[in-house]
C-alpha positions in Angstrom: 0.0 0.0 0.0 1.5 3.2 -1.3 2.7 5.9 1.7 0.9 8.6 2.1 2.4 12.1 2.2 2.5 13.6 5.9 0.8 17.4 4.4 -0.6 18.0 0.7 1.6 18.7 -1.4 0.8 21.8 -3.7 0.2 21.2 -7.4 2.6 22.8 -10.0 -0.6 24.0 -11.7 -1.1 25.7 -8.8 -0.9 29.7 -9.1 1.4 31.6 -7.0 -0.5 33.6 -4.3 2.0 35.5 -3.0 1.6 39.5 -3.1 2.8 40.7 -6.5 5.4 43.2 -4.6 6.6 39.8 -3.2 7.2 38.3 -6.2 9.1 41.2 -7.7 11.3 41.7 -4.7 12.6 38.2 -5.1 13.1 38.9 -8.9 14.9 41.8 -7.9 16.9 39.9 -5.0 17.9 37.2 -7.1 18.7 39.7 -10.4 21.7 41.1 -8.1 22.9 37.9 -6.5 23.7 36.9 -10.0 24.8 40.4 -11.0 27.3 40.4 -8.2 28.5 37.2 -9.2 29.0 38.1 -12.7 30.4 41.3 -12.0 33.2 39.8 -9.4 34.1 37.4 -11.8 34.3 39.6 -14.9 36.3 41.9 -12.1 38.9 39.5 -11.2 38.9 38.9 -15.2 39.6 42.3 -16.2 42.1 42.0 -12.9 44.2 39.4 -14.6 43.6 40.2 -18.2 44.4 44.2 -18.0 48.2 44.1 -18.3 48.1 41.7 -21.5 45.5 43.4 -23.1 47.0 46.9 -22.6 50.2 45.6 -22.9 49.6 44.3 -26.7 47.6 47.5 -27.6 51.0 49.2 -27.1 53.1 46.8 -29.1 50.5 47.3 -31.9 51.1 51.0 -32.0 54.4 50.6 -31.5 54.9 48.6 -34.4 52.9 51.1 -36.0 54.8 53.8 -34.8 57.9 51.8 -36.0 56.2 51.8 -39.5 56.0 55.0 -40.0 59.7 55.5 -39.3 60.9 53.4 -41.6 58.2 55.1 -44.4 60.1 58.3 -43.5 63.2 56.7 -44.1 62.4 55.3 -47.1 61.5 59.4 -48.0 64.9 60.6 -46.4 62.8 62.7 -43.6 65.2 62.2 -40.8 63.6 64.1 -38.1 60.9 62.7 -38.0 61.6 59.0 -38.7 64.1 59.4 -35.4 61.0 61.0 -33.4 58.7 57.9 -34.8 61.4 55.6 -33.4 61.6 57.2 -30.1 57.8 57.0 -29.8 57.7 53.7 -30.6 60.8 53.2 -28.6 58.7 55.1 -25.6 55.3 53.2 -25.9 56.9 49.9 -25.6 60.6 49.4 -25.0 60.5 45.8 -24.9 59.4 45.7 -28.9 61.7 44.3 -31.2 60.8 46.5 -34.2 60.8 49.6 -31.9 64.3 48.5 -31.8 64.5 48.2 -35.1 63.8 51.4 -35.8 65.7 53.4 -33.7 68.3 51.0 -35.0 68.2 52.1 -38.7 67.2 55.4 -38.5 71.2 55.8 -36.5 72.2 53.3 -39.4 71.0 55.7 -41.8 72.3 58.9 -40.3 75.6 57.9 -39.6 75.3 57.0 -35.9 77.0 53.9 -36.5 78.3 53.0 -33.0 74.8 53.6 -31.6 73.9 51.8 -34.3 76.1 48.8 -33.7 74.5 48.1 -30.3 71.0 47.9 -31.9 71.6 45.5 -33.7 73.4 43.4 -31.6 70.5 43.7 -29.3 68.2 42.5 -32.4 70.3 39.4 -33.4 70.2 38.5 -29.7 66.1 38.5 -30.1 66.9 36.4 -33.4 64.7 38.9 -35.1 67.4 40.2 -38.0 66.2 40.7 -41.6 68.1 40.5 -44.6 68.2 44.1 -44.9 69.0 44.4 -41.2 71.7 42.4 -41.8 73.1 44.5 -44.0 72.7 47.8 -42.0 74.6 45.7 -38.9 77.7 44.6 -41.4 78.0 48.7 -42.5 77.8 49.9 -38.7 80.3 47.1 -37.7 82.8 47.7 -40.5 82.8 51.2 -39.6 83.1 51.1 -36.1 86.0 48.1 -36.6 84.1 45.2 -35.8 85.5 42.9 -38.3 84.8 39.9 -36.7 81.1 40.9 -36.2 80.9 41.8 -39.6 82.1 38.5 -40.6 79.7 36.6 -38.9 76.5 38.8 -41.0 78.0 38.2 -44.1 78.3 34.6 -43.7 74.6 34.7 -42.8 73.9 36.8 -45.9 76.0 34.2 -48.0 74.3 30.9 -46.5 70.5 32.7 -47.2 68.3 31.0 -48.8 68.7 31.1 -52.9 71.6 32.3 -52.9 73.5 36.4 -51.9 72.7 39.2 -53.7 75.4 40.9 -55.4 75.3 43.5 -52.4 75.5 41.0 -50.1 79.2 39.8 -52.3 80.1 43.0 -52.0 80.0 43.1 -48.1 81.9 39.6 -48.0 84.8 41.1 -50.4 85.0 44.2 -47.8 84.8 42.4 -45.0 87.9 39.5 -46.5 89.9 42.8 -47.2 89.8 44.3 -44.1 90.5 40.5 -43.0 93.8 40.6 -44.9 92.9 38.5 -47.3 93.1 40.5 -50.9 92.9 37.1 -53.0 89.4 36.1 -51.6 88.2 40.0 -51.5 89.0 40.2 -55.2 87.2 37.2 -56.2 84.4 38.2 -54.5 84.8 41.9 -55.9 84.6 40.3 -59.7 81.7 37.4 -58.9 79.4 41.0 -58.7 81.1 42.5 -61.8 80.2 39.1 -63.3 76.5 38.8 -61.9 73.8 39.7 -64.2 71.7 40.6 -61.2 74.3 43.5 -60.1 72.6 46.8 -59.8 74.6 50.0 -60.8 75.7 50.5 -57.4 76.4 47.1 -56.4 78.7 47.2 -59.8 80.3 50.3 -58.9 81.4 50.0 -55.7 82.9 46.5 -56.8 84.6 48.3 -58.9 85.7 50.6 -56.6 87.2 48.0 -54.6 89.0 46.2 -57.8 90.8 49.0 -57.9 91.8 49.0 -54.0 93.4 45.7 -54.2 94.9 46.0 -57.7 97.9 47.7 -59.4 97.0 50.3 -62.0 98.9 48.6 -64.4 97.0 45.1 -64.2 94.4 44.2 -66.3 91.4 43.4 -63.4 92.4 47.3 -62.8 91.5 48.3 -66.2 88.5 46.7 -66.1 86.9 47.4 -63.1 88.1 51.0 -64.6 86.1 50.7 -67.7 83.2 49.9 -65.6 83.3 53.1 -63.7 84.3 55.1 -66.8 80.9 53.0 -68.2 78.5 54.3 -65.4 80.3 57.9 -65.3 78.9 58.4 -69.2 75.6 57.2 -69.0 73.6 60.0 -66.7 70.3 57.5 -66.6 72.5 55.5 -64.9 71.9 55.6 -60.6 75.6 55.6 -60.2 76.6 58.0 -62.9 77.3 61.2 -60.5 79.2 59.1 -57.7 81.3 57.4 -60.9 81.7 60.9 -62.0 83.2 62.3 -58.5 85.5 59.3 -58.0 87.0 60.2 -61.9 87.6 63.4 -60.6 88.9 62.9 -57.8 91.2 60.2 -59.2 92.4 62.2 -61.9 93.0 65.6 -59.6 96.0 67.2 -58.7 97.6 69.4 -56.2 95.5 72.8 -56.1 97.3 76.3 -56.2 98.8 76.6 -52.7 96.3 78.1 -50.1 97.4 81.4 -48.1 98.5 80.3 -44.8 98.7 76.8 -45.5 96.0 75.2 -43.2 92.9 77.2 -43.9 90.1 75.2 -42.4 89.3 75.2 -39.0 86.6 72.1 -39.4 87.8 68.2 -39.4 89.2 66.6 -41.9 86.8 65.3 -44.6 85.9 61.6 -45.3 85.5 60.3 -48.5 83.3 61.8 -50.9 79.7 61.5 -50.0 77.2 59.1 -51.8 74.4 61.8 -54.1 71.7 59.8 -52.8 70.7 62.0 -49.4 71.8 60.9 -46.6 72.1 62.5 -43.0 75.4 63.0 -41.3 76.0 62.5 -38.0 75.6 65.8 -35.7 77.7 66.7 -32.9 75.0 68.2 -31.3 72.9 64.7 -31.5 72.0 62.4 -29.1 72.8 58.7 -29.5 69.4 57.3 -29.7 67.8 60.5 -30.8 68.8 60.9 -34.1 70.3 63.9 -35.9 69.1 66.8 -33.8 68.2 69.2 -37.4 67.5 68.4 -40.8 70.6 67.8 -42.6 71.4 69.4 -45.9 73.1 67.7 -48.5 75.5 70.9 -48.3 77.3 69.7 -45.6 78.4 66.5 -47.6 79.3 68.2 -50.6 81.4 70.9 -48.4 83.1 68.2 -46.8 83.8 66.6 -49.8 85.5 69.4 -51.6 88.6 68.6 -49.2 89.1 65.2 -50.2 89.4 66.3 -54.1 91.9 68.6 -53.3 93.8 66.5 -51.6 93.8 63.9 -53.7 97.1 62.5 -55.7 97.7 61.5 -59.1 98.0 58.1 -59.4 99.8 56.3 -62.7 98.1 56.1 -65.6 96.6 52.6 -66.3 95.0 50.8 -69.2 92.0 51.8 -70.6 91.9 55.0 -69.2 89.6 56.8 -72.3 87.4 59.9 -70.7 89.2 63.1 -70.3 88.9 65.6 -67.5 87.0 67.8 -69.8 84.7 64.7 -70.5 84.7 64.2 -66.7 83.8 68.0 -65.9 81.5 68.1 -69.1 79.3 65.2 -67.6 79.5 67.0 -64.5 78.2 70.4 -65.6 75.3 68.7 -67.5 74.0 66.1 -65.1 70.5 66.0 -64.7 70.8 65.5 -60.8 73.9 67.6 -60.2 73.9 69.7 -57.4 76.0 72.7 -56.7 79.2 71.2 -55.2 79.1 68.9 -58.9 79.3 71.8 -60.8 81.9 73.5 -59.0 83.9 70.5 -58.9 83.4 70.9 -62.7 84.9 73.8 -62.8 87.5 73.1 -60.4 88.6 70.3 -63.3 88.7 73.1 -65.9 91.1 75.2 -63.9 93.4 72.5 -63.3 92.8 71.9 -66.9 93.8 75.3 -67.5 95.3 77.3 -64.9 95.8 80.3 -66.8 92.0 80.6 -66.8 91.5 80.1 -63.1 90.5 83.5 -62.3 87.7 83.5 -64.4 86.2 80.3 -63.4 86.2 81.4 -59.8 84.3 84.8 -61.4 82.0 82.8 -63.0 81.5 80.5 -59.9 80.9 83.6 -58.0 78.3 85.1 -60.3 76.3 81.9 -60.5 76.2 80.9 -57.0 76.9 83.5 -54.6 74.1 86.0 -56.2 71.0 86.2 -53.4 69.2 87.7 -56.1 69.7 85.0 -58.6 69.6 81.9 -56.1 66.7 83.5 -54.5 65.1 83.0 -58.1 66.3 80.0 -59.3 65.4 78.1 -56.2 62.0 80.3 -56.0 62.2 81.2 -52.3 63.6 77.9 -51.1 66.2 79.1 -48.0 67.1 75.4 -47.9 68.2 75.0 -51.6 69.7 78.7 -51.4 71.7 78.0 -48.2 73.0 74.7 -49.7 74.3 76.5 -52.8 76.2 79.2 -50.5 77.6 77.0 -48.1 79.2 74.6 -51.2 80.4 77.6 -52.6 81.9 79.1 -49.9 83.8 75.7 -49.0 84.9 75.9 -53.0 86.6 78.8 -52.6 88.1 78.3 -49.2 89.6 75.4 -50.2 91.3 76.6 -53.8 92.7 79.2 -51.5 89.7 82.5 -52.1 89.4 83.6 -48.5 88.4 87.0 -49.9 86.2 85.7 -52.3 84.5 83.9 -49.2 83.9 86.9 -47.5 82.1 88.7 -50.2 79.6 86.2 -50.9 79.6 85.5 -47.3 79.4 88.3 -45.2 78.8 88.3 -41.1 75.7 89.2 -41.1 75.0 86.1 -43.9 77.1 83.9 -42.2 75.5 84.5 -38.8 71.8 82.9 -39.7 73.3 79.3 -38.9 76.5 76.9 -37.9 77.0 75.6 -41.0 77.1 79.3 -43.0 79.5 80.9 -39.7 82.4 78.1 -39.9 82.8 78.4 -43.5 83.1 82.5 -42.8 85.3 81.2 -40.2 87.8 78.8 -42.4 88.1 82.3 -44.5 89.4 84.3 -41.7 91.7 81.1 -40.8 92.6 81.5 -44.6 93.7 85.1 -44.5 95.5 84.3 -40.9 93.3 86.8 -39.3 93.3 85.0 -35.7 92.5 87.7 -33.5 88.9 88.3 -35.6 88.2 84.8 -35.2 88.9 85.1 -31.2 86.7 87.9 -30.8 84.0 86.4 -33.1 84.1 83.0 -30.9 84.6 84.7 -27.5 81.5 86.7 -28.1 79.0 83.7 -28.5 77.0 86.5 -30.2 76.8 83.1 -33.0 74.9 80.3 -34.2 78.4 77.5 -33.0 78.0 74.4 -30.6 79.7 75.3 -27.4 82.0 72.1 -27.5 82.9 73.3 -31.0 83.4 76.8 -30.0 86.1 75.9 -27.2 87.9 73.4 -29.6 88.3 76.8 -32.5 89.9 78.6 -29.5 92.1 76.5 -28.9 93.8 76.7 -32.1 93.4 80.5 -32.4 94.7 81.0 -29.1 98.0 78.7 -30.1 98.4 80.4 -33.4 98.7 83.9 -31.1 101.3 82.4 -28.8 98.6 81.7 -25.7 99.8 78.1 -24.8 98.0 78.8 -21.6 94.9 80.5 -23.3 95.0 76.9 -25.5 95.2 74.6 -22.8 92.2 76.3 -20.8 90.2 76.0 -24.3 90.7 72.5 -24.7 89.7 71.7 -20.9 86.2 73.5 -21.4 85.8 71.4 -24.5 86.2 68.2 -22.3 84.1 69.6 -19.9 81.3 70.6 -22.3 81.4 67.5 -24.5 78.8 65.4 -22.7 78.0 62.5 -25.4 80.1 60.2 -27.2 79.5 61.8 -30.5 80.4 65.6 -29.2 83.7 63.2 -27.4 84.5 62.0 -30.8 84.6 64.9 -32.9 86.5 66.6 -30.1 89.3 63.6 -29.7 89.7 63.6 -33.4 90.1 67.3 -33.8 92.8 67.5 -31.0 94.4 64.9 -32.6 94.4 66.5 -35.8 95.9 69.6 -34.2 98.9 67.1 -32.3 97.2 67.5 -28.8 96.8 64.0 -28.2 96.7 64.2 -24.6 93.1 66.0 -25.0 92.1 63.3 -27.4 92.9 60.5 -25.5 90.9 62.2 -22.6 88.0 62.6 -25.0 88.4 58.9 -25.8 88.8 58.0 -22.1 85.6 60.0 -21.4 83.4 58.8 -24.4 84.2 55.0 -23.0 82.9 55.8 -19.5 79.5 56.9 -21.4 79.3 54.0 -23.7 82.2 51.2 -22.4 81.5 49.5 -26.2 82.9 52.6 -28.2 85.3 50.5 -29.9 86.4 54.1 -31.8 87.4 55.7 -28.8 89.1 52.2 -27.5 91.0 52.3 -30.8 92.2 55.8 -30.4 93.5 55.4 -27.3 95.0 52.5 -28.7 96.8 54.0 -31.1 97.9 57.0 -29.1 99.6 54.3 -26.9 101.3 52.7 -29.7 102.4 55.8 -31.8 103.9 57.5 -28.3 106.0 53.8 -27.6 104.0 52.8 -24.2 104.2 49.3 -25.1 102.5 48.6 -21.5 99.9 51.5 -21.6 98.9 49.7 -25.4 99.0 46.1 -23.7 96.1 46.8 -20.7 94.1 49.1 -23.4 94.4 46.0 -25.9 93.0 44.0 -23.1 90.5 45.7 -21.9 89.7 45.6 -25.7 89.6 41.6 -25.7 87.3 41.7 -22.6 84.7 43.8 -24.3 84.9 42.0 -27.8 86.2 38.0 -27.0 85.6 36.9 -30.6 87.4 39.7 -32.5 90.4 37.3 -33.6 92.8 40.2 -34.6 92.2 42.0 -31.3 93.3 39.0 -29.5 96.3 38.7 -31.8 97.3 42.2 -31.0 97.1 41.8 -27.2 99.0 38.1 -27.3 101.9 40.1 -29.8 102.5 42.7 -27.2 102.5 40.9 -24.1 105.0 38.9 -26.3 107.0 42.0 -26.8 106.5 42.6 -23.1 108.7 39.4 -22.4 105.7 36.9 -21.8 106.6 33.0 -22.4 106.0 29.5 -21.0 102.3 29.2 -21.4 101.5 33.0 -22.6 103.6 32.1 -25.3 102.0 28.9 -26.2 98.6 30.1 -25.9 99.6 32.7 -28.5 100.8 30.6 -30.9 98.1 28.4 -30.8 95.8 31.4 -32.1 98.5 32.5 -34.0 98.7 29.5 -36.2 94.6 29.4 -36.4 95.0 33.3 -37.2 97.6 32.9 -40.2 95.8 29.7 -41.7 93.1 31.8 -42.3 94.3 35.1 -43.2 98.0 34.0 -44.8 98.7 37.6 -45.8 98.5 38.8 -42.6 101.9 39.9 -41.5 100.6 40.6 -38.0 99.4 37.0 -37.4 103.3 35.9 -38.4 104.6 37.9 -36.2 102.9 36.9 -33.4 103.5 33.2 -34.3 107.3 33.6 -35.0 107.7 35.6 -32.0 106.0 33.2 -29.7 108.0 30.5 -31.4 111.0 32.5 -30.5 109.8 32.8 -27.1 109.9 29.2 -26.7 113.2 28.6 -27.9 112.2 27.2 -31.4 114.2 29.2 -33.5 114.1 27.5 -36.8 109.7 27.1 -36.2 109.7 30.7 -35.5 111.2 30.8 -39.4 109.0 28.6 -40.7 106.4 31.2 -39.3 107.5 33.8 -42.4 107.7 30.8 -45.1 105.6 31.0 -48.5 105.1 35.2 -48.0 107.3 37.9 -49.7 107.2 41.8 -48.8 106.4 44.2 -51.0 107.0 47.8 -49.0 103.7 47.9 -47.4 104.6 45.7 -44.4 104.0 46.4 -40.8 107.9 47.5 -39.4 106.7 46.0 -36.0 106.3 42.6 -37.9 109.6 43.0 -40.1 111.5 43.9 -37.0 110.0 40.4 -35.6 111.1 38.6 -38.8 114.9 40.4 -38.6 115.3 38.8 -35.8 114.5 35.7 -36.4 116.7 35.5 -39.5 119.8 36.2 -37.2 119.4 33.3 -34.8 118.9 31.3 -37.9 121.8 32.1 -39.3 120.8 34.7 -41.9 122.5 37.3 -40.7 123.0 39.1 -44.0 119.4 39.5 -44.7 118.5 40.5 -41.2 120.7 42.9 -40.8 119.7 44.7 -44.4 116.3 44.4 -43.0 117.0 46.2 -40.0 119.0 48.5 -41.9 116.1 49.5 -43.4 113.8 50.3 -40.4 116.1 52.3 -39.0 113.8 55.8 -40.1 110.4 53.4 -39.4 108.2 53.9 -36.3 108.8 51.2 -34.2 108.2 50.1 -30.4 110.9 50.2 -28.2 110.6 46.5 -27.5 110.9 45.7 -31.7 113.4 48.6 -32.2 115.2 46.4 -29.1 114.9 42.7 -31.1 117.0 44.5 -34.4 119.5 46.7 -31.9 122.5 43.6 -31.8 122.2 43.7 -36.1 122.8 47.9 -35.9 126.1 47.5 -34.2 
């Protein structure tokens, strides 16, 4: 018998006779029970999910950002790619192609040691391109990093499908600078071979043909022809820069300048590439980019220098275009600028010299008229300032001070930095020292203070003022704050034989950035060239500890601490490297050295010979290493040869610890 419930259960038909108010209250109740619960749990959702979310919004716009930079690039607008790279540096630091960015946009305006960093930092996140790749090999070739470069280009070389010419190009730099002229050379003509080879990839394997050749060799001719080939064809991309390098070849000393030096500014570089690029500024930062828009002016002023300078070289085969071809070509490009046509007519008066009066007259009336350059450029300053400042270098350097200072007058020359230190390198020009005191010392112009100081200095030694110079120099330290403003200051003292200044500027610029492998090789070489043997030892170190792989580092370091009397198991570590050093770069007379010196260490005379076997010299040798190899052809017997060798080092610069190893065959 079924159980019987103990109350009556209500029917689910039943309706519910609660109060309506009730009913809706208990909606209500249970509507934000669940509410609550949702909302906590979206809460600690948002809680957890925040930092990713927000954190990938900014990598988007920071690769966006970094987008836009390289766009700019691509359009040569340098300001503002470096700002796009320090916003998308900003928004997210941690984001490879921020890095990127910031990384070519110092690639591309000549802040190569920055640069360098960069990119290490981007082949350490594995995230190099080809191109980057390419940008990492020019910063590191620049800034001495052979072995760094080495290791891109065999990356480039092992990519898949095979190198492009460029990419050949780089490996026939990189085996030069590697001592190895055979491999660089076949490299050089596998691009001059290669269908694929664009005009500048040609060219500058040209260019290089002709660094590792004789001019009286055929590959010399040819790799001539090819320039002479690209120099006569103006559609050609490479046509102007073929056109410079013919006249800079074929140039010859200029009429004597008044005064001798008449240029206050640095030293120029080699000629600059036509397609725009930015030079490096002293006044910018290392990650910030150039710190104003640079003018292609300031290449072509710089460059002026180097064509002067220049000296004949003998005439090879297949030499066929003229200098008046050469300036012709010039004077009609459709993409010369101004320094191209005053470098034309800077052919035609070494051409003619009688005539050289007139072509500075007509120089003068074509581009140093505000009138006419105010029309012809239709109100462009830029374009107008360009023009001036090209001409007024022109002139300087020909040795026209005056000239200068008529189309350049203070009140012209006062508007910006670039205008006042080319109405400056007049004065220098007409020796008139005192002006350019009183111009600098007034700071009533447009002049970087670090520059400002270093100018002083060498007005206040050409007026006698040791003291005034020395106090100069010391504010330049003290107001060069970046490793660029460091640089230019190191090189400039050096330039002007105040080399302890510069190896202060060195010493500072490696306490900002400890990888400045520039400033580590200037203090290097200050070391070497003033016979510290030990002071060049602990810098050579230091150098090894900062870059471990660079092979030819090493080998310096092991070859003076050899010098410095080191054997027994120094000497043996060295000539293990050595030997690896020398089977792969067998022209390197600094990797024999080492090995016959550490042989000689040891007390294996006749290995330490064996160390020079199968290489002849031509001139061009090292005297450290030919002092190395004197020595050992005494204890072998050769005394003959050694001593004719040592005869003639005599005059060479030499170590005190090499000019000791040839002393016994002087006597």
């Amino acid at each position: 018998m079924p159980r019987q419930p103990s109350r009556p259960v209500a029917s689910k038909e039943e309706p519910d006779l609660r109060p309506p108010e009730e009913i809706r209250a208990g909606r209500i109740r249970r509507f934000v029970f669940l509410g609550a619960i949702a909302a906590a749990v979206l809460g600690v959702g948002i809680y957890f999910a925040a930092r990713p979310i927000g954190g990938a919004i900014k990598a988007w716009q920071s690769r966006r950002l970094a987008r836009e930079a390289f766009a700019l690039i691509d359009q040569n607008k340098w300001n503002e790619a470096a700002a796009r790279a320090r916003d998308a540096y900003a928004l997210r630091f941690t984001e490879p192609e921020s890095w990127r960015a910031v990384a070519r946009v110092a690639s591309r305006t000549g802040q190569l040691a920055s640069a360098l960093e960069w990119w290490k930092k981007i082949d350490d996140a594995n995230r190099l391109t080809v191109e980057d790749r390419r940008d990492f090999i020019v910063a590191a070739v620049v800034s001495g990093e052979i072995a760094v470069a080495a290791k891109q280009v065999e990356a480039l070389l092992a990519q898949p499908g095979g190198p492009m010419p460029i990419d050949i190009v780089w490996a026939g730099q990189v085996a030069a600078r590697q001592s190895n002229p055979e491999l660089a050379l076949d490299y050089a003509q596998r691009v001059l071979a290669d269908n694929r080879a664009k005009p500048y990839d040609v060219l500058s394997a040209a260019t290089l043909v002709l660094s590792l050749t004789s001019p009286d060799s055929q590959p010399y001719a040819d790799a001539w022809q090819q320039i002479e080939n690209a120099a006569r064809d103006p559609k050609n991309p490479g046509s102007l820069e073929a056109l410079v390098l013919l006249a800079n070849e074929k140039a010859v000393p200029p009429m004597p300048a008044i005064g001798g030096n008449t240029s206050l500014s640095l030293e120029s570089t080699p000629a600059p590439s036509t397609t725009p690029a930015a030079p490096p500024s002293v006044a910018g930062g290392v990650d910030a980019g150039p710190t104003s828009q640079p003018t292609p002016a300031t290449q072509y002023a710089d460059t002026l220098t180097l064509t002067l300078a220049a000296t004949p070289e003998p005439v090879a085969v297949g030499r066929t275009m003229s200098l008046t071809e050469v300036a012709n070509a010039l004077e009609n490009h459709p993409d010369a600028r101004p320094y191209h046509k005053l470098l034309a007519l800077e052919l035609r008066a070494r051409q003619d010299p009688a005539l050289a009066d007139q072509y500075v007259t007509d120089a003068v009336q074509r581009f140093g008229n505000s009138a006419s350059l105010a029309q012809t450029y239709q109100g462009n300053a830029e374009l107008a300032d360009e023009t001036l400042i090209a001409l007024a270098a022109w002139l300087n350097n020909i040795g026209r001070p005056a000239k200068t200072l008529e189309v350049l007058p203070q009140a012209r020359a006062s508007q910006r930095q670039d205008l006042f230190l080319q109405y400056l390198n007049a004065l220098v020009g007409l020796q008139r020292w005192n002006e350019i005191k009183d111009h600098l010392m007034s700071e009533r112009f447009p002049i970087e203070p670090v520059l400002q100081h270093m100018y002083l200095a060498v007005a206040q030694t050409h007026l006698g003022s040791a003291t005034g110079a020395t106090n100069e120099w010391q504010r330049a330290l003290e107001v060069a704050k970046t490793p660029e403003k460091l640089s230019t200051l190191a090189k400039y003292a050096e330039q002007n034989s105040a080399n302890d200044i510069a190896d202060a500027a060195y010493a500072g610029a490696i306490k900002i950035d400890p990888k400045n492998r520039e400033a580590y090789t200037g203090r290097l070489r200050f070391a070497l060239a003033a016979g510290k043997t030990a002071d060049a030892q602990t810098i050579a170190a230091e150098i090894i500890q900062v870059w471990p792989d660079d092979a030819g580092a090493r080998n310096q370091d092991a070859y003076l601490r050899l010098l410095l009397g080191a054997s027994g198991e120094q000497a043996e570590a060295a000539e293990r490297e050595a030997e690896v050093l020398v089977k792969k770069e067998p022209r390197n007379w600094f990797a024999r050295a080492t090995l016959g010196l550490a042989r000689l260490r040891l007390g294996r005379d006749k290995d330490a010979l064996a160390a020079f076997r199968g290489i002849k010299a031509t001139g061009n040798e090292p005297p450290g290493a030919l002092a190395v190899r004197a020595a050992i052809l005494a204890v072998n017997g050769h005394e003959e040869g050694a001593r004719n060798d040592a005869l003639l080092l005599v005059a060479k610069p030499l170590l005190p610890e090499e000019r000791a190893l040839i002393a016994p065959l002087l006597q």
